[in-house]
N, CA, C and O of each residue as an XYZ file, in Angstrom:
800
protein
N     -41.913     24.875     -5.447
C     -40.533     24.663     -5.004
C     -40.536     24.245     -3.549
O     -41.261     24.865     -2.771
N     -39.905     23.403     -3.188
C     -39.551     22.549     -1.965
C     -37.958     23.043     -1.476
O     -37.063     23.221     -2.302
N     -37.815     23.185     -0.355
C     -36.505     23.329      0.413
C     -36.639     22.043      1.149
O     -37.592     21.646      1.820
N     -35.412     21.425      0.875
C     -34.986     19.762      1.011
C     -34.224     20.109      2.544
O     -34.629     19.748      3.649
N     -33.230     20.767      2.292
C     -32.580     21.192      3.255
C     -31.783     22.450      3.130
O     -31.858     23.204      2.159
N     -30.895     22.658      4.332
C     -29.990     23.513      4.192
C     -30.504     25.511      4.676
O     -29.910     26.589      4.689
N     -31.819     25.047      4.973
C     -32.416     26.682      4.562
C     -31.622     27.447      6.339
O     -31.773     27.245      7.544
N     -30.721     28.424      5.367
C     -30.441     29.432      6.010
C     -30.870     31.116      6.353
O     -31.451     31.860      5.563
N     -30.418     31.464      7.723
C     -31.170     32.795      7.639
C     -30.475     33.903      6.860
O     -29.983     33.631      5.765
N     -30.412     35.001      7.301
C     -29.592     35.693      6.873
C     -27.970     35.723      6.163
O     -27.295     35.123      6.999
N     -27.261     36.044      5.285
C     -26.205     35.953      5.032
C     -25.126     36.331      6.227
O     -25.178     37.321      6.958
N     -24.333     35.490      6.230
C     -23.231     35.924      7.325
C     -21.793     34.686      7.011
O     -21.635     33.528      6.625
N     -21.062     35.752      7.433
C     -19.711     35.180      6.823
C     -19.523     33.783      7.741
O     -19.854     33.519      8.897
N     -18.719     32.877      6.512
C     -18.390     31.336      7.038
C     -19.762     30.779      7.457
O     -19.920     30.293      8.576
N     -20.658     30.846      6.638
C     -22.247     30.123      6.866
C     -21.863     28.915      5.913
O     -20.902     29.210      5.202
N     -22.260     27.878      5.746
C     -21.888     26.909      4.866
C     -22.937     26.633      4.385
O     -23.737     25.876      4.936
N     -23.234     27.484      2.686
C     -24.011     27.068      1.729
C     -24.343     26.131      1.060
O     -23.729     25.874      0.025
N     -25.512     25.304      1.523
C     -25.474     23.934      0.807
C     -27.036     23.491      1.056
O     -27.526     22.470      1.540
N     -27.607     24.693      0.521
C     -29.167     23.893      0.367
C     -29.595     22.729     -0.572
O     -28.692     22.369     -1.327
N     -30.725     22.089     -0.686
C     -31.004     20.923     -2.023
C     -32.300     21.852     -1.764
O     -32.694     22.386     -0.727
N     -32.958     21.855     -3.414
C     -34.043     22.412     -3.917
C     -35.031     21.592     -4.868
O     -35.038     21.592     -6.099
N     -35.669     21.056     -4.193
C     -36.857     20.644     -5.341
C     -37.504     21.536     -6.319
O     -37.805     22.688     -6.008
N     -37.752     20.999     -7.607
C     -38.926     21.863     -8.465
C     -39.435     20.711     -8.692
O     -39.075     19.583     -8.353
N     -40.907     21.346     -9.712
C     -41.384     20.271    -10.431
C     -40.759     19.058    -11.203
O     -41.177     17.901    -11.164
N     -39.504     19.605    -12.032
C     -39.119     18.471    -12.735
C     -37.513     18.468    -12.515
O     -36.745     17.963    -13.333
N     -36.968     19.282    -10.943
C     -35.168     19.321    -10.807
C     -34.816     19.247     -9.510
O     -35.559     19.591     -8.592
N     -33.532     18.741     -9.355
C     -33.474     18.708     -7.804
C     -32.015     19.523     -7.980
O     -31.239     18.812     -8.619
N     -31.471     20.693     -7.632
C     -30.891     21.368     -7.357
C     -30.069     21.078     -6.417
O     -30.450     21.642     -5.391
N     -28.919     20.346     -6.207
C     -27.594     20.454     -4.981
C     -26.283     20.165     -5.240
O     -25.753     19.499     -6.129
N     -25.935     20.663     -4.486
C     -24.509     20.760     -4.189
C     -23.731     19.587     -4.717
O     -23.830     18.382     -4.484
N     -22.802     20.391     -5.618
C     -21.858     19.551     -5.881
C     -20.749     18.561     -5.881
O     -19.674     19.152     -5.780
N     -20.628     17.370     -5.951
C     -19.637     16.578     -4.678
C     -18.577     15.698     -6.294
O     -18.898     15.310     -7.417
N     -17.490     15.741     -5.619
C     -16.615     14.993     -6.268
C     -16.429     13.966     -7.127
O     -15.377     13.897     -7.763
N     -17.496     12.951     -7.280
C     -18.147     12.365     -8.247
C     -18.753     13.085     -9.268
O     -18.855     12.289    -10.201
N     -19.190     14.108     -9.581
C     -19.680     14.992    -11.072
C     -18.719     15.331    -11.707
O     -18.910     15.782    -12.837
N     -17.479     15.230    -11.223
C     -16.647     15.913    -12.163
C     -16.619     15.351    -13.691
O     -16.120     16.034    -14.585
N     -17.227     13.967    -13.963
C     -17.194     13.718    -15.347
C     -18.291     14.155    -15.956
O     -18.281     14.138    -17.187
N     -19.199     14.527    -15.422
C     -20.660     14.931    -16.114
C     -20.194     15.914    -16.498
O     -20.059     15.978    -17.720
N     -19.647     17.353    -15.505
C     -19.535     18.426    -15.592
C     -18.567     18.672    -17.026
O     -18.861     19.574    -17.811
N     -17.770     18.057    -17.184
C     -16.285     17.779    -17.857
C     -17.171     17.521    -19.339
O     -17.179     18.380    -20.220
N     -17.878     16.263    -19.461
C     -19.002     16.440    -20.465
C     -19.319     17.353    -21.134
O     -18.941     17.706    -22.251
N     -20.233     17.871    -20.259
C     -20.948     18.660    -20.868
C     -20.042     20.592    -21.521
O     -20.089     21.284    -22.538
N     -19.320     20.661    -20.087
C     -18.663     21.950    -20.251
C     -17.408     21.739    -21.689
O     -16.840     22.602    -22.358
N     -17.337     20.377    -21.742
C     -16.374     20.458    -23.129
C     -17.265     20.202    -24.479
O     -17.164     19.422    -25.426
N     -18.169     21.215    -24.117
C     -19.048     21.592    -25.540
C     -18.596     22.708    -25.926
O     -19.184     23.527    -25.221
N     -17.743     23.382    -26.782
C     -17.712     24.586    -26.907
C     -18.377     25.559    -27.058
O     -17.969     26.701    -26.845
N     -20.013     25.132    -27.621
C     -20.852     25.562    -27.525
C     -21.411     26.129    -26.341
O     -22.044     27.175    -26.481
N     -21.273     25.536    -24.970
C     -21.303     25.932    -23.949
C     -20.359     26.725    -23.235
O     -20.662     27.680    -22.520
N     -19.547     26.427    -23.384
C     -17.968     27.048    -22.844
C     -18.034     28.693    -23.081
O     -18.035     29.591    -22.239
N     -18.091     28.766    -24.568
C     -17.855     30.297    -25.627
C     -18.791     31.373    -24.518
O     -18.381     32.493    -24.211
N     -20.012     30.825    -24.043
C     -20.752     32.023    -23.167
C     -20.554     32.074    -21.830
O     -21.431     32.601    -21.146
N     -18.963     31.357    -20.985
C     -18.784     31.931    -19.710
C     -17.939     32.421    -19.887
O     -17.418     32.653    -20.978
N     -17.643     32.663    -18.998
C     -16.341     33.751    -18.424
C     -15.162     32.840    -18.456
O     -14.282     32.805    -19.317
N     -15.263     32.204    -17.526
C     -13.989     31.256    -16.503
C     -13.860     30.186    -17.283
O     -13.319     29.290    -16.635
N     -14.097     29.872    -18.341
C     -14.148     28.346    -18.541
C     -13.166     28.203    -20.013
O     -13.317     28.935    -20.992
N     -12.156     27.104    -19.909
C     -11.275     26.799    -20.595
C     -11.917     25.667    -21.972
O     -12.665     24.718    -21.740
N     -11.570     25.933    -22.945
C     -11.872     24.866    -24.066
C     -10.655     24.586    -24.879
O     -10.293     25.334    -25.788
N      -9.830     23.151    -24.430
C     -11.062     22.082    -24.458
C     -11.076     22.001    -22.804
O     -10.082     22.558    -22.336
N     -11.915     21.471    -21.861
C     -12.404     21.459    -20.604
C     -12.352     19.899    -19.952
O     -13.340     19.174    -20.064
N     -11.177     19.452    -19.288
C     -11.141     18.012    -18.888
C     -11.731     17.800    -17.439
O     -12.126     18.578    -16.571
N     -11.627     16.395    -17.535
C     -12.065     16.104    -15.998
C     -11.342     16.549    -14.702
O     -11.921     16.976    -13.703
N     -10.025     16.399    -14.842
C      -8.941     17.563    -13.866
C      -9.668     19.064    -14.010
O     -10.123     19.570    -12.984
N      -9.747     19.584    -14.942
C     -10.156     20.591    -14.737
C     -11.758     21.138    -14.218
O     -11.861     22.297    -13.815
N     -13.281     20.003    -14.268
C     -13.907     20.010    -13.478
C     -13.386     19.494    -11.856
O     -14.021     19.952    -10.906
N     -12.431     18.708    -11.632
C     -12.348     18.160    -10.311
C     -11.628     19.468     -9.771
O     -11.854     19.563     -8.565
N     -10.874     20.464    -10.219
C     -10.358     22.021     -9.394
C     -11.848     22.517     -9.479
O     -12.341     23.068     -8.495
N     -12.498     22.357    -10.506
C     -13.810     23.621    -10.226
C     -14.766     23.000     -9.101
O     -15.364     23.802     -8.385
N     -14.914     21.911     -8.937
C     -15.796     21.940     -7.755
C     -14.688     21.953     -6.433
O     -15.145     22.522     -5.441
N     -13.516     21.489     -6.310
C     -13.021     21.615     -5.520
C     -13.187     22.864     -4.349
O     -13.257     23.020     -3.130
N     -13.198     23.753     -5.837
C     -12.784     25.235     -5.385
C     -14.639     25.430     -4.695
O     -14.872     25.762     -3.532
N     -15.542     25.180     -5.567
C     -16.915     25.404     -5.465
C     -17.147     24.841     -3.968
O     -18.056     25.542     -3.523
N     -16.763     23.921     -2.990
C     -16.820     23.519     -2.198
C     -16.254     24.409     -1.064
O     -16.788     24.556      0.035
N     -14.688     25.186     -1.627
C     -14.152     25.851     -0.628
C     -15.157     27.010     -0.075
O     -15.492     27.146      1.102
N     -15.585     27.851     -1.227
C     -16.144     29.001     -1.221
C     -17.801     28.495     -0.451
O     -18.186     28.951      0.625
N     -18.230     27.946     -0.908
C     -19.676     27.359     -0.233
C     -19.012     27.261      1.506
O     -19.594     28.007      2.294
N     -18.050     26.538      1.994
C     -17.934     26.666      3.505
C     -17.179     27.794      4.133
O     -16.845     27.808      5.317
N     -16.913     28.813      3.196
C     -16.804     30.436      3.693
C     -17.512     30.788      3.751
O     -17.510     31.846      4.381
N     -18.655     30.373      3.261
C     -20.127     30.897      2.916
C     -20.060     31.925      2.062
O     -20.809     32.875      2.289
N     -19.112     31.985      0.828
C     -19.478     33.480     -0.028
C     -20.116     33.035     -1.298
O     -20.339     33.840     -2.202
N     -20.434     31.684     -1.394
C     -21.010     31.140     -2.611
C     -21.724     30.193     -2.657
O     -21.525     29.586     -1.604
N     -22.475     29.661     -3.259
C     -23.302     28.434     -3.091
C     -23.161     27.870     -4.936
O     -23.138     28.687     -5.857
N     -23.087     26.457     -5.128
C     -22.806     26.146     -6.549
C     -23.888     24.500     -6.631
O     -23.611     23.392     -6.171
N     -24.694     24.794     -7.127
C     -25.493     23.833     -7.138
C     -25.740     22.942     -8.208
O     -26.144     23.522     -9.216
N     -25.573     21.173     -8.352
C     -26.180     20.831     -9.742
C     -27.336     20.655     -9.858
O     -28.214     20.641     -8.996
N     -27.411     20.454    -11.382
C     -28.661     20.634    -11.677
C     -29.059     19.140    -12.179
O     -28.582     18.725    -13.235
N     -29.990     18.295    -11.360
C     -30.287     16.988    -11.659
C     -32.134     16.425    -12.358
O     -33.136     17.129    -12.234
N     -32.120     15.767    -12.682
C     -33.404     15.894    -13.299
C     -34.349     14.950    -12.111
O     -33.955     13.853    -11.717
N     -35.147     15.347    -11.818
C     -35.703     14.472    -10.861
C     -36.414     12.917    -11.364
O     -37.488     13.104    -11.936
N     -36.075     11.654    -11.272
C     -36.291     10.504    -11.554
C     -34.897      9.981    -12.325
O     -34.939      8.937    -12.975
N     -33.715     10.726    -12.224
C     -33.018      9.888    -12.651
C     -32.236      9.645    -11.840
O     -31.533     10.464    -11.248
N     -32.261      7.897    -11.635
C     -31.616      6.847    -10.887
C     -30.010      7.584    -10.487
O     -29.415      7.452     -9.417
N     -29.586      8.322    -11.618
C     -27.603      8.306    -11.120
C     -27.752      9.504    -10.882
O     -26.888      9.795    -10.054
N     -28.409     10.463    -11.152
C     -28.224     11.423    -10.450
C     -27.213     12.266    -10.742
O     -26.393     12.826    -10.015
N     -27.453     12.283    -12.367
C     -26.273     12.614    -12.815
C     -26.224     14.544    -13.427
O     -27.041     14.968    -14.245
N     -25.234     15.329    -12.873
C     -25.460     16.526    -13.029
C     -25.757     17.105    -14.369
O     -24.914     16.638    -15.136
N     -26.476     17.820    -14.941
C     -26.721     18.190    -16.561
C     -26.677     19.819    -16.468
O     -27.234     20.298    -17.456
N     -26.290     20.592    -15.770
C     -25.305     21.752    -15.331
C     -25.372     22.604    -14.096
O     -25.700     22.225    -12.971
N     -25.132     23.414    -14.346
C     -25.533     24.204    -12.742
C     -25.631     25.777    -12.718
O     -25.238     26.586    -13.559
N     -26.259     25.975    -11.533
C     -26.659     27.128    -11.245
C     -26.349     27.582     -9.698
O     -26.964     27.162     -8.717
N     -25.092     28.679     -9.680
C     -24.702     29.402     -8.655
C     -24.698     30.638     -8.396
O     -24.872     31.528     -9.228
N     -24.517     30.771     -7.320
C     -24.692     32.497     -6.377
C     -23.344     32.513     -6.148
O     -22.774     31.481     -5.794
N     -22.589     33.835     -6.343
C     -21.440     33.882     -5.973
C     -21.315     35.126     -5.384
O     -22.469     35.555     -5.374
N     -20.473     36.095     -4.805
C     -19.594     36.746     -3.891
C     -20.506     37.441     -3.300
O     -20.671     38.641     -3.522
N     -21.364     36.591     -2.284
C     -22.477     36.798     -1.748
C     -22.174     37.465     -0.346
O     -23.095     37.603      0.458
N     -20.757     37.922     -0.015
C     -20.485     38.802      0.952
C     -20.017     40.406      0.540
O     -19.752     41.311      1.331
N     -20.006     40.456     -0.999
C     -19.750     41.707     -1.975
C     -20.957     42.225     -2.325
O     -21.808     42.813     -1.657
N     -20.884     41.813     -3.879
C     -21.789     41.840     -5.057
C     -22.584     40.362     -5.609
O     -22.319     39.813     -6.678
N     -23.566     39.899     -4.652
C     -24.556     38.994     -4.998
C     -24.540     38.953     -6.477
O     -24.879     39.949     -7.115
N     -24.083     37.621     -7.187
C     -24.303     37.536     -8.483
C     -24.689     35.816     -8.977
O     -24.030     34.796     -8.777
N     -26.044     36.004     -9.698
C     -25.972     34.582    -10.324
C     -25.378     33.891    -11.857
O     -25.636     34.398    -12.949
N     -24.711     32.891    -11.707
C     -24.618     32.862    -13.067
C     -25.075     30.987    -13.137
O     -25.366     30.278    -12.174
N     -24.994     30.551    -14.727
C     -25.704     29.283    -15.026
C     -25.597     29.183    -16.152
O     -25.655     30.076    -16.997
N     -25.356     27.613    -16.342
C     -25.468     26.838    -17.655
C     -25.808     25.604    -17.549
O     -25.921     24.985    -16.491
N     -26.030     25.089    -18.916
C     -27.185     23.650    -19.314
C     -26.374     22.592    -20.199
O     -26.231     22.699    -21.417
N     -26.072     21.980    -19.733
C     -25.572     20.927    -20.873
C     -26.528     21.087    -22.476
O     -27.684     21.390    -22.181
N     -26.396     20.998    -23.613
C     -26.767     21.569    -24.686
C     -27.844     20.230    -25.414
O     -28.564     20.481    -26.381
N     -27.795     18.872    -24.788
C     -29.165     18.162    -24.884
C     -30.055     18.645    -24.122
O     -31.039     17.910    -24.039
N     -30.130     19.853    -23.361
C     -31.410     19.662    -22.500
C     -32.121     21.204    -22.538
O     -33.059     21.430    -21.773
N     -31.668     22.171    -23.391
C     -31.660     23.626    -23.850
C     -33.031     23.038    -24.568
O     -33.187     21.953    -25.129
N     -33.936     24.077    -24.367
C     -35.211     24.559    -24.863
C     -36.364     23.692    -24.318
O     -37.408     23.675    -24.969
N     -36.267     22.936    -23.132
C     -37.378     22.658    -22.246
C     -37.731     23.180    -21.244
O     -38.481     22.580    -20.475
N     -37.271     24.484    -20.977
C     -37.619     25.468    -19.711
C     -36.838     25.054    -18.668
O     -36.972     25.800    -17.698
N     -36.137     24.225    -18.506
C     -35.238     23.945    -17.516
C     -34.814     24.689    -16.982
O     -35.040     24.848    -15.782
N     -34.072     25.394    -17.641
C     -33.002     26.403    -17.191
C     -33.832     27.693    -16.328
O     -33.559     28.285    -15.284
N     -34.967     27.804    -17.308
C     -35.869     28.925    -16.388
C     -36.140     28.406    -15.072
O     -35.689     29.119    -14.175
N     -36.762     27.343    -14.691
C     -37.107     26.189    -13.786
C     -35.858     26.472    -12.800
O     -36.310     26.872    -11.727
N     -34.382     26.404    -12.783
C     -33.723     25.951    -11.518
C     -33.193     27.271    -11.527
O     -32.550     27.476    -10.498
N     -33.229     28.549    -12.544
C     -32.999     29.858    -11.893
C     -33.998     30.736    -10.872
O     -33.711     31.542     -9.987
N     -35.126     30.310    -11.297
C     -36.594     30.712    -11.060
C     -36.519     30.571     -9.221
O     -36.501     31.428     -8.338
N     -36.485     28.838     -9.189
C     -35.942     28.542     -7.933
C     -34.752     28.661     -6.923
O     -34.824     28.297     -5.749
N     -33.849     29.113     -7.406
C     -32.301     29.881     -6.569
C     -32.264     30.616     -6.349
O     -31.602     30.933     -5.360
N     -33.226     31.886     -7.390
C     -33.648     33.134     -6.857
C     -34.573     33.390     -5.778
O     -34.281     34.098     -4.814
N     -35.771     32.775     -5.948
C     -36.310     32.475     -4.572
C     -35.896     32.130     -3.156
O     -36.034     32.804     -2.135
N     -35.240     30.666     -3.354
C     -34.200     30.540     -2.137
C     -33.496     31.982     -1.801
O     -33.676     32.763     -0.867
N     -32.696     32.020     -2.841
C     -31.546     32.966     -2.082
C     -32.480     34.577     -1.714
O     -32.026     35.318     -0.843
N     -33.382     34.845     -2.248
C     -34.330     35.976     -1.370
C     -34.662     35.576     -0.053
O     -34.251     36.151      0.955
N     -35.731     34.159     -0.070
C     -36.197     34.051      0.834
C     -35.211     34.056      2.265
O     -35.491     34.563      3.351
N     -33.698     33.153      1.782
C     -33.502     32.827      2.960
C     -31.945     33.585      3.445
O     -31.417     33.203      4.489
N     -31.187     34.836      2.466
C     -30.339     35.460      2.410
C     -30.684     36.972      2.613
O     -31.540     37.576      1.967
N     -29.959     37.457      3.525
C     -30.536     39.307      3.667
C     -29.309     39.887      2.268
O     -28.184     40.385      2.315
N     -29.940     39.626      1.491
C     -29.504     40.479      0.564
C     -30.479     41.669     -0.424
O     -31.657     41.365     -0.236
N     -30.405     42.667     -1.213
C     -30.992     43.697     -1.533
C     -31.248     43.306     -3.243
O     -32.328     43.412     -3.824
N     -30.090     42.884     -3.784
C     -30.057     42.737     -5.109
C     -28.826     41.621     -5.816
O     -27.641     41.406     -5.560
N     -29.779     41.088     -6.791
C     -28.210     40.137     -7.127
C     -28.020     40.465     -8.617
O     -29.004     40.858     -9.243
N     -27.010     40.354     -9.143
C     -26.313     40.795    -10.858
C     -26.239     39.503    -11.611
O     -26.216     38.394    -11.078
N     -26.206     39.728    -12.822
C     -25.954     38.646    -13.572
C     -25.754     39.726    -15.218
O     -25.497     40.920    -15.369
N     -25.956     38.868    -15.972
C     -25.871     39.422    -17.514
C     -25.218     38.245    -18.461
O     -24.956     37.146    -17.972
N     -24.964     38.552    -19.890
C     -24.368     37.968    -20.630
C     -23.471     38.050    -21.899
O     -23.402     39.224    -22.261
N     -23.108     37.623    -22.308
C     -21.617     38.020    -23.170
C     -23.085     38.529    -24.353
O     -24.194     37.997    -24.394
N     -22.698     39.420    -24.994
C     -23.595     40.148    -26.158
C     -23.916     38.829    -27.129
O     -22.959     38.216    -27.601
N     -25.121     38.455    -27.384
C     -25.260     37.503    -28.749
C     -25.836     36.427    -27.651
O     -26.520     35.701    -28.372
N     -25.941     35.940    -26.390
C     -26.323     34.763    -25.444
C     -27.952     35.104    -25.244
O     -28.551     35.366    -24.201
N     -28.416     35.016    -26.520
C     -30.099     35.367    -26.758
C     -30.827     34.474    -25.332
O     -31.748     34.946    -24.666
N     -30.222     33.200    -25.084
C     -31.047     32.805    -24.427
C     -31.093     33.075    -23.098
O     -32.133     33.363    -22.505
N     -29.823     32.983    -22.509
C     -29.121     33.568    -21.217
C     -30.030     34.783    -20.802
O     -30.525     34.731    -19.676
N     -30.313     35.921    -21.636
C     -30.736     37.534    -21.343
C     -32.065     37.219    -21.233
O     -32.698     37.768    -20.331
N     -32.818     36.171    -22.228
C     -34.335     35.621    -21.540
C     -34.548     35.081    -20.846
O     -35.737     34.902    -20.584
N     -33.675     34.550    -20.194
C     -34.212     33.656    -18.868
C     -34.323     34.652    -18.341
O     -35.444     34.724    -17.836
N     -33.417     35.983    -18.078
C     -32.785     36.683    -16.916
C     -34.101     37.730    -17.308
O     -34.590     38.183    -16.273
N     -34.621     38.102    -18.251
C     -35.716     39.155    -18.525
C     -37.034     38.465    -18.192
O     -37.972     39.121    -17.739
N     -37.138     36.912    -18.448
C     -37.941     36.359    -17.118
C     -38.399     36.678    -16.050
O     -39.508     37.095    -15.715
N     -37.194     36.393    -15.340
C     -37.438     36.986    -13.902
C     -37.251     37.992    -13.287
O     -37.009     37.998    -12.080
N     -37.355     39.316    -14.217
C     -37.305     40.502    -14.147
C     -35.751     41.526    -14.088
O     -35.582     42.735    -13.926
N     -34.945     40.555    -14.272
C     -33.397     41.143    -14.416
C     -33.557     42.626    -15.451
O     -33.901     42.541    -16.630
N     -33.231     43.998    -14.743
C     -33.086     44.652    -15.719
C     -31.852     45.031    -16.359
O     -30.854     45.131    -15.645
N     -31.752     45.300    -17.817
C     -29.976     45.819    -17.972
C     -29.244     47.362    -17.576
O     -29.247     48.292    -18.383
N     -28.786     47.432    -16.561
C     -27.895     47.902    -16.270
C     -26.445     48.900    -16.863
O     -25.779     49.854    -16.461
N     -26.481     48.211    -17.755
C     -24.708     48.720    -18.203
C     -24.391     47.544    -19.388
O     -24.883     46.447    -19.648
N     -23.413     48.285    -19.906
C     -22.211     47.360    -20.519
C     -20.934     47.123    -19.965
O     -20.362     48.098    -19.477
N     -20.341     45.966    -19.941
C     -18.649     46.293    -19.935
C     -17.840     45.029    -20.516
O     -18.429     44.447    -21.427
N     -17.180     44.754    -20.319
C     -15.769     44.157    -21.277
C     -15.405     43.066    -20.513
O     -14.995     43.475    -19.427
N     -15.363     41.695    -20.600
C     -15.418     40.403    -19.907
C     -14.208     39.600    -20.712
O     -14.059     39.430    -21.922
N     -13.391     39.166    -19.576
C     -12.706     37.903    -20.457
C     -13.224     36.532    -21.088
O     -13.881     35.706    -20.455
N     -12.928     36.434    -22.110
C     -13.438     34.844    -22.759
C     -12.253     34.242    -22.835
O     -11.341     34.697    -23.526
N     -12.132     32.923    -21.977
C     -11.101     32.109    -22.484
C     -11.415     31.284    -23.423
O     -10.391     30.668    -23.716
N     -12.091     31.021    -23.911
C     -12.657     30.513    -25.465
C     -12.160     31.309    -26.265
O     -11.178     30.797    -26.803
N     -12.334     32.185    -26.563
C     -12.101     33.153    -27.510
C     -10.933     33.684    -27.310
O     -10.344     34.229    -28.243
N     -10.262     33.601    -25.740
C      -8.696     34.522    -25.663
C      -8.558     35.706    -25.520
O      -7.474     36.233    -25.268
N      -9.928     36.470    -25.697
C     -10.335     38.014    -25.698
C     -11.493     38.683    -25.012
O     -12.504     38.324    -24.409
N     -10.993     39.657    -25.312
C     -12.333     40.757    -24.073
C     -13.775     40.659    -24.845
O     -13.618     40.883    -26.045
N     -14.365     40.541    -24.692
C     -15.929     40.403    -24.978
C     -16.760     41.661    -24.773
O     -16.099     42.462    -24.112
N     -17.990     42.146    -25.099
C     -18.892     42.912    -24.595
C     -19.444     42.010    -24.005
O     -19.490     40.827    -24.341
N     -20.210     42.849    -22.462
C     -20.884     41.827    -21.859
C     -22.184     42.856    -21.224
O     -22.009     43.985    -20.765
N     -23.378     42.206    -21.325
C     -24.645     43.065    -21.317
C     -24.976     43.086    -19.525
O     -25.474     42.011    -19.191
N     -24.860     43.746    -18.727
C     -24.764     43.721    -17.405
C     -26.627     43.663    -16.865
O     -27.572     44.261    -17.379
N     -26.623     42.899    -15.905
C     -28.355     42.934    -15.386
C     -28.358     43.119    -14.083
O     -27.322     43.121    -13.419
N     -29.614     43.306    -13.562
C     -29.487     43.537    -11.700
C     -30.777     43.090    -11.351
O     -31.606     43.816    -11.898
N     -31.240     42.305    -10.752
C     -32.400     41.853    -10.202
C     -32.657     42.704     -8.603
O     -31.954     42.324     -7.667
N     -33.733     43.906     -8.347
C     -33.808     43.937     -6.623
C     -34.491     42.829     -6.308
O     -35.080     42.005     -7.008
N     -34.261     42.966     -4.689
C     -35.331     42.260     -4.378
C     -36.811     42.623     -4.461
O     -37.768     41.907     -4.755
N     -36.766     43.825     -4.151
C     -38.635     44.586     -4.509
C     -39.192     43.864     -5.693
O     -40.290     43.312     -5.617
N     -38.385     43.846     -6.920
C     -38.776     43.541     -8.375
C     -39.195     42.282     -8.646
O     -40.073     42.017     -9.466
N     -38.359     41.171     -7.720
C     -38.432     40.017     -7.794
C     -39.862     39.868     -7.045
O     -40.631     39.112     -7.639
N     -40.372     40.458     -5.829
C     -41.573     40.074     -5.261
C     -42.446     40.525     -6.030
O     -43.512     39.913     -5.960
N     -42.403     41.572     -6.923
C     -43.295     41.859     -7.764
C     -43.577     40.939     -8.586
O     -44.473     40.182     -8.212
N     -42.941     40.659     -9.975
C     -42.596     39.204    -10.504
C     -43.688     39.323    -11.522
O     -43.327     38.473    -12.336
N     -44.796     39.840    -11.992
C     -45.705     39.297    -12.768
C     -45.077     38.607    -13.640
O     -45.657     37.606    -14.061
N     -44.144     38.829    -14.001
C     -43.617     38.004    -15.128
C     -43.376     37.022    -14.830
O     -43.273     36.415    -15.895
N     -43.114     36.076    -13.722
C     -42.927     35.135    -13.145
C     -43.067     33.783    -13.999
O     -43.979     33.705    -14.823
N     -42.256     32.816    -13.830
C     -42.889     31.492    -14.956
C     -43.894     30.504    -14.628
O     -44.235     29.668    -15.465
C-alpha cells in the first residue's frame, strides 16, 4: 500500500480528510461530483442497497449527487473520510464503490460496498485492508466498529479478516426493507489490528 497523498497526523477536529491510497490492484479517493452516476449505478442494485443502512431503493443520480455532497461536507469537518473505489488502469476512473470512516470525532466506524460485477475477487478485502491501515497509521484513534445486517455472509468475512471481533447485537434501520433489522455489531482495536496474523 502506497499513500498518494493527504497523510494526516493525529485526528483533530476540522482536519480535511482526503487521502488517495494505492494497492496492488485499487486506487482509493475521494469522491468528487462527477461519480454520482457510477455511484447511482451501482447502488440501484437492490442487491446492494438491502445490506446498508442509509440507502434508498430505487437509488437515483440526485440522490448519489446529496450523498457525496454531504460526503464532502463531513470530510472538511474532518469527522469522516469517504473514499472511491477505482480499479487501477482504468482510463475513466470510474468509481465501482466505496469505502468510508465515519464519526471519527465519536465512535470511529467503517463501513463499505462493491458494485455486484466485481464481488468475489478480493477487492473488497484489498481497499478495507488498506483504510484500516491508513486510518491506524495516520489517526490517534484506539478502535473502529463496523458489523452487518444478520445474513451479509460476506460483509462479516471481510471484517473477520482483519480481525473485527463481534461485539453485540442490535436493531438497524433498512430502508429497503422499511424495517428494523438485526444487525451483528464488530470492533476492531488497534492492538489487534497490529497483531493481524490473519492479515490478507
Amino acid at each position: 500500500m502506497k499513500l498518494l497523498s493527504g497523510a494526516f497526523g493525529s485526528w483533530r477536529p476540522r482536519a480535511i480528510l482526503s487521502p488517495c491510497i494505492e494497492t496492488g490492484r485499487l486506487v482509493l479517493r475521494p469522491l468528487e461530483p462527477a461519480d454520482a452516476e457510477a455511484v447511482a449505478v451501482y447502488l440501484d442494485d437492490v442487491e446492494v442497497a438491502r445490506w446498508l443502512v442509509r440507502v434508498p431503493h430505487p437509488f437515483t443520480v440526485e440522490d448519489a449527487a446529496g450523498f457525496i455532497s454531504q460526503c464532502c461536507a463531513t470530510s472538511s469537518l474532518g469527522t469522516a473520510t469517504t473514499l472511491g473505489i477505482v480499479l487501477r488502469g482504468d482510463d475513466r476512473a470510474i468509481v465501482r464503490g466505496i469505502v468510508a470512516l465515519h464519526s471519527l470525532d465519536t465512535r470511529p466506524e467503517i463501513g463499505f460496498w462493491l458494485g455486484r460485477p466485481f464481488w468475489g475477487n478480493g477487492l473488497m478485502t484489498e481497499a478495507v485492508d488498506a483504510t484500516l491501515s491508513w486510518a491506524y497509521a495516520q489517526l490517534d484513534i484506539d478502535s473502529i466498529v463496523a458489523g452487518a445486517f444478520e445474513g451479509n455472509v460476506a460483509s462479516l468475512a471481510i471484517q473477520v479478516r482483519q480481525g473485527f471481533e463481534v461485539i453485540g447485537m442490535s436493531r438497524r434501520p433498512s430502508l429497503v426493507e422499511e424495517r428494523l433489522l438485526d444487525h451483528i455489531d464488530t470492533r476492531l482495536t488497534r492492538a489487534r489490528h497490529a497483531a493481524r496474523p490473519w492479515r490478507p
